[in-house]
C-alpha positions in Angstrom: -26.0 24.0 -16.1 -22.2 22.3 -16.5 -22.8 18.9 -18.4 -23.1 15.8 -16.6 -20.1 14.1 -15.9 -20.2 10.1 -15.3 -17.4 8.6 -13.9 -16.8 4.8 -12.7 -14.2 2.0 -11.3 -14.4 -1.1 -13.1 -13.2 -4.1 -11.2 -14.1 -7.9 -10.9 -15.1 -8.6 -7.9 -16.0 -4.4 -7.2 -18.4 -4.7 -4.1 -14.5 -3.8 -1.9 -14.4 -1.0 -3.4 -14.3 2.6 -1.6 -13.9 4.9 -4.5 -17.5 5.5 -4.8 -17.5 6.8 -1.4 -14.6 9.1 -2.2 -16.0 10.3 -5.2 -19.2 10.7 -4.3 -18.4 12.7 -0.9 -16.3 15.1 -2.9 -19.0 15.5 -5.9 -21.4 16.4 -3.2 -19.3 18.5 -1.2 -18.4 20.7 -4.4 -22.3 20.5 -5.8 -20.9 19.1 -9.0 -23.1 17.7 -11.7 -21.9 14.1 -11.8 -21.6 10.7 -10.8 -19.4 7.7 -9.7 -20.4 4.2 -9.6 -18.9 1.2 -9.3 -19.4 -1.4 -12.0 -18.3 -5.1 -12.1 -16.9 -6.7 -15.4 -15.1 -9.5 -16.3 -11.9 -9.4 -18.1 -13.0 -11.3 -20.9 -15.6 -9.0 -21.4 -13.0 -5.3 -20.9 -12.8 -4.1 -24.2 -16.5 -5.0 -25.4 -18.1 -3.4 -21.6 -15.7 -0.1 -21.7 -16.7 0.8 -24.7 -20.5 0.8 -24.5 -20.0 2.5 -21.2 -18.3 5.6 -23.6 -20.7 5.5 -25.7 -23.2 5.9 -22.5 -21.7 9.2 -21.9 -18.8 7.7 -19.4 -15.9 10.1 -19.5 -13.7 9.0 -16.7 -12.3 5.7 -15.2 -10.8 4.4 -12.1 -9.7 0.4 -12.7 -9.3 -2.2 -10.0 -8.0 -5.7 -9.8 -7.9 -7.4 -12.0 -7.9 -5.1 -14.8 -5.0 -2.3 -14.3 -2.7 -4.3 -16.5 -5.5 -5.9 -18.9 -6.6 -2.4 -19.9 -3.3 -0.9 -21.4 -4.0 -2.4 -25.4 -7.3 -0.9 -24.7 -6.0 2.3 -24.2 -5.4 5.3 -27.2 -3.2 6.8 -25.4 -1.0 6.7 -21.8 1.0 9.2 -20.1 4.4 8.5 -19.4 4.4 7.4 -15.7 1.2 4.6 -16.8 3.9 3.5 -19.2 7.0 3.1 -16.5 4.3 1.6 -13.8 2.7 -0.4 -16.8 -0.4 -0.3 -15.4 -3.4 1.9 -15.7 -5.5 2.9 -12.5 -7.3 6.1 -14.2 -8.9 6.6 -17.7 -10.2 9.9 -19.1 -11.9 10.2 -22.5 -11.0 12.9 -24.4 -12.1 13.7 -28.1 -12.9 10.2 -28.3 -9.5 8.8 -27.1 -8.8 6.5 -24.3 -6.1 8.0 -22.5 -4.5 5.8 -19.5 -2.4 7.0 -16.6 -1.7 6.0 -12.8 -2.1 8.2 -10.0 -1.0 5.5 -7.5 2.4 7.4 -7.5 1.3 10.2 -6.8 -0.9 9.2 -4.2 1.8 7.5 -2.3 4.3 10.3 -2.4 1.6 13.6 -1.9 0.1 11.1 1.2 4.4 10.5 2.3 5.0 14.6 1.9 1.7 15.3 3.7 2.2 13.2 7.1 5.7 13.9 7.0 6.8 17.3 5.5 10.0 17.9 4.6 10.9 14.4 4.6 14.2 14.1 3.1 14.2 11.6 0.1 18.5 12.4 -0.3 19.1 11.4 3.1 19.6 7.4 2.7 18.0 4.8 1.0 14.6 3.1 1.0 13.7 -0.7 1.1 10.2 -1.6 -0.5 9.0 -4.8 0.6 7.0 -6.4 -2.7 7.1 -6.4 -6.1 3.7 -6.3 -7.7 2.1 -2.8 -9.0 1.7 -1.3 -5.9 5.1 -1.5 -5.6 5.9 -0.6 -9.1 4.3 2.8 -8.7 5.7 3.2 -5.5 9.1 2.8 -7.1 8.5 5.1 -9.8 7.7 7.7 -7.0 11.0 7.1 -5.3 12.9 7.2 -8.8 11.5 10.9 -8.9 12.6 12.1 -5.6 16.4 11.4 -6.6 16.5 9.0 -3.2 20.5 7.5 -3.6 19.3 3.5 -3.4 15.8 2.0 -3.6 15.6 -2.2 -2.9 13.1 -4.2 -3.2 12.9 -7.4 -1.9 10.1 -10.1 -2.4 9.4 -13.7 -1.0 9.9 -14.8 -4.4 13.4 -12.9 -5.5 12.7 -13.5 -9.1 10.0 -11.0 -9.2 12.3 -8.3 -7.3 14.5 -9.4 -9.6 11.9 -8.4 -12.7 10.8 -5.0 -11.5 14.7 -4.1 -11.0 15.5 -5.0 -14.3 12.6 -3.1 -16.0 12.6 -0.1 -14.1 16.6 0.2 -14.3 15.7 0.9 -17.9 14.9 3.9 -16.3 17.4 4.6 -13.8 20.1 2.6 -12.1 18.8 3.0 -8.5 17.1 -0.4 -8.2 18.8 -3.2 -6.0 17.0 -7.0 -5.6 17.0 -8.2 -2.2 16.8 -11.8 -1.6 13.6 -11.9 1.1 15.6 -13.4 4.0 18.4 -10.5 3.3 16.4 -7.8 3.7 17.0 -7.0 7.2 21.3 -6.7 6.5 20.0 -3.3 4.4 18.4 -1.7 7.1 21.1 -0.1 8.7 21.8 2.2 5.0 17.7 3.1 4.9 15.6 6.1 5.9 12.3 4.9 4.4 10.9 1.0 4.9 7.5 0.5 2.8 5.1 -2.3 3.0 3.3 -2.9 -0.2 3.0 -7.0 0.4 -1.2 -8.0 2.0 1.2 -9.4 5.2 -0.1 -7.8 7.8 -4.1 -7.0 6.1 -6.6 -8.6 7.7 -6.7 -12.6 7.8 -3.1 -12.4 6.2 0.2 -13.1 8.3 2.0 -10.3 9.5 5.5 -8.8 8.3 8.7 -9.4 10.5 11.4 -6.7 10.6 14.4 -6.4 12.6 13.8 -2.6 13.2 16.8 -3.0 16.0 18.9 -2.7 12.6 17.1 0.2 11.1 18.6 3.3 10.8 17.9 6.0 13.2 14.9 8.6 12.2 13.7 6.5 9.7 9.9 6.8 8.5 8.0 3.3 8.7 4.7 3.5 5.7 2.8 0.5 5.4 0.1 1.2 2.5 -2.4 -1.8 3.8 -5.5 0.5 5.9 -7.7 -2.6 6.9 -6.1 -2.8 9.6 -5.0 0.8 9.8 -2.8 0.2 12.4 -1.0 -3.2 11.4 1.1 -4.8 13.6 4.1 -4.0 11.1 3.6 -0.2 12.1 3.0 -1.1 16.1 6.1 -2.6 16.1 8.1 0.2 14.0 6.7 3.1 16.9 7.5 0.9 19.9 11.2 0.8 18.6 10.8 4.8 18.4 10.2 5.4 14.3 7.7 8.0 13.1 4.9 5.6 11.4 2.6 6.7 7.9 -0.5 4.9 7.5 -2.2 3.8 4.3 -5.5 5.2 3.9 -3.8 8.1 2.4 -2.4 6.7 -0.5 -6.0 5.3 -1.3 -7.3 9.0 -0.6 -4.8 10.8 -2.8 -4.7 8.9 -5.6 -8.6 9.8 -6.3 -7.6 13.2 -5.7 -5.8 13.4 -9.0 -8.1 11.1 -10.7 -11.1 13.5 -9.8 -9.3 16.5 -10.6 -9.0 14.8 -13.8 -12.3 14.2 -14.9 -14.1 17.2 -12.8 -11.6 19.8 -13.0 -12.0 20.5 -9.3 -8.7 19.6 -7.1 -11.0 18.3 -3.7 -9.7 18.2 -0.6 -8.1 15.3 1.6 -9.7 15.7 4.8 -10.3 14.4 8.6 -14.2 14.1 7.6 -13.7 11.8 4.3 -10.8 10.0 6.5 -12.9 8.6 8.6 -16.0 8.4 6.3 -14.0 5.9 4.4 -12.6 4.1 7.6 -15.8 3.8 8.8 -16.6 1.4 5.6 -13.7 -0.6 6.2 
C-alpha cells in the first residue's frame, strides 16, 4: 500500500472552513490513502503547533486567516510567486524542509480561463477593487497574462497605494485608484474584479457605474456566500458576462492537492455544489 499522506488547513477561527470538504471528496473519489483535517491554532502558538504536527507525520498544509502572512519566517523555503504575493496559502514538507507557496493565483486565473475561455487578457485593462492578499495574488495573476494596465483601488488609497509600489518592483503595470475615482477607469477596462467582503453576506454591497464600463467586459466577483452577489446581478442586467467565485476557492486546492497527493483531481458540477451546499 502507498504511505499515508496527512494533510491539514490551519486557521484561527477554522470551523468556516470548506477545504476539508474539498479534500476529502477528491481523496475519496481517487481511493487515495490520506487525510485532510482542519485544525485551529493560534498565532502565537504557529511555529511551536506546525512543527509537532510534522513530526506527526503531516506532509502538506493549506493556511487560513490569520496565518498566511505569519507563516513565511516559518518557512525553509518559498517559491517565487509566495514570495511576490508575500503570503503563503500551501505548505509541502519535503526532505524535512518547509517549503511555502500560493496557489490563490492560480486558482483565480485557471477558474477566469475555465468560465470564460479565450478570454483575452491583451485586449484592455483590468480594475481590481481591494488591496489585501486576495488581491495581491490576483494581481500577480494579471502581471503574468501581459494585460496592458491593472488598477487597483481601495477605500483606503494608501493601501492601493502599498500593493502598487511593491508589486511595481516587479513590473510597471500597477496604477492606484483613489476609491471614489474608480468608476472614471471604467471606460479603458475589460476585466472588473471584486476581491473587497462588500457584497458577502451581512456586509454592504459594492456600487459600480457599469453604464461607464467598456463594452464585452467580464464582471468576477471572488465572494461565493452569496454566490450571486448583488455586484454580479447588477453587472448581467447591464449586459456583461459575470464569473462567480466558488471557483477560485475550488482551483486553488486543485493545485494544493496535486501537490501533496500527486493526483491532479478534477473541478466538477458534483463538488460545486457539494461545497455550495455547506455554504
Amino acid at each position: 500500500m502507498s504511505e499515508f499522506i496527512k494533510a491539514a488547513v490551519i486557521g484561527h477561527p477554522i470551523s468556516h472552513s470548506k477545504s476539508p470538504i474539498i479534500h476529502n471528496h477528491w481523496i475519496e473519489k481517487y481511493a487515495l490513502n490520506g487525510s485532510y483535517e482542519a485544525i485551529d491554532i493560534h498565532p502565537d502558538n504557529l511555529s511551536a503547533e506546525l512543527d509537532k504536527l510534522i513530526a506527526q507525520g503531516y506532509s502538506g498544509f493549506n493556511f487560513t486567516l490569520p496565518h498566511k502572512e505569519l507563516v513565511l519566517p516559518y518557512c525553509d523555503e518559498l517559491e517565487q510567486i509566495a514570495e511576490v504575493i508575500g503570503a503563503v496559502n500551501c505548505l509541502s514538507v519535503k526532505d524535512g524542509k518547509k517549503i511555502g507557496s500560493n496557489t490563490d493565483s492560480y486558482g483565480f486565473l485557471a477558474n477566469l480561463t475555465h468560465q470564460k475561455q479565450g478570454i483575452d487578457f491583451q485586449g484592455g485593462a483590468a480594475l481590481v477593487i481591494g488591496a489585501g492578499g486576495a488581491a495581491r495574488a490576483i494581481v500577480s495573476a494579471l502581471m503574468s497574462t501581459r494585460m496592458p494596465r491593472i488598477y487597483v483601488t481601495n477605500r483606503t488609497f494608501e493601501k492601493a497605494q502599498k500593493l502598487a509600489d511593491e508589486l511595481n518592483m516587479f513590473t510597471d503595470l500597477i496604477v492606484p485608484v483613489a476609491w471614489d475615482k474608480k468608476d472614471q477607469v471604467l471606460d479603458q477596462c475589460t476585466l472588473i474584479v471584486n476581491t473587497t467582503s462588500l457584497g458577502m453576506d451581512g456586509q454592504p454591497d459594492l456600487e459600480i457605474d457599469f453604464g461607464r464600463l467598456s463594452k464585452g467586459a467580464l464582471v468576477n466577483d471572488i465572494v461565493y456566500a452569496p454566490l450571486q452577489t448583488k455586484f454580479l446581478k447588477d453587472a448581467q442586467a447591464s449586459g456583461f458576462e459575470t464569473v462567480t467565485g466558488i471557483g477560485m476557492l475550488l482551483y486553488q486546492a486543485q493545485q494544493a492537492f496535486r501537490k501533496w497527493f500527486h493526483v491532479n483531481p478534477e473541478v466538477d458540477e458534483e463538488l460545486t455544489q457539494k461545497v455550495l451546499a455547506q455554504i
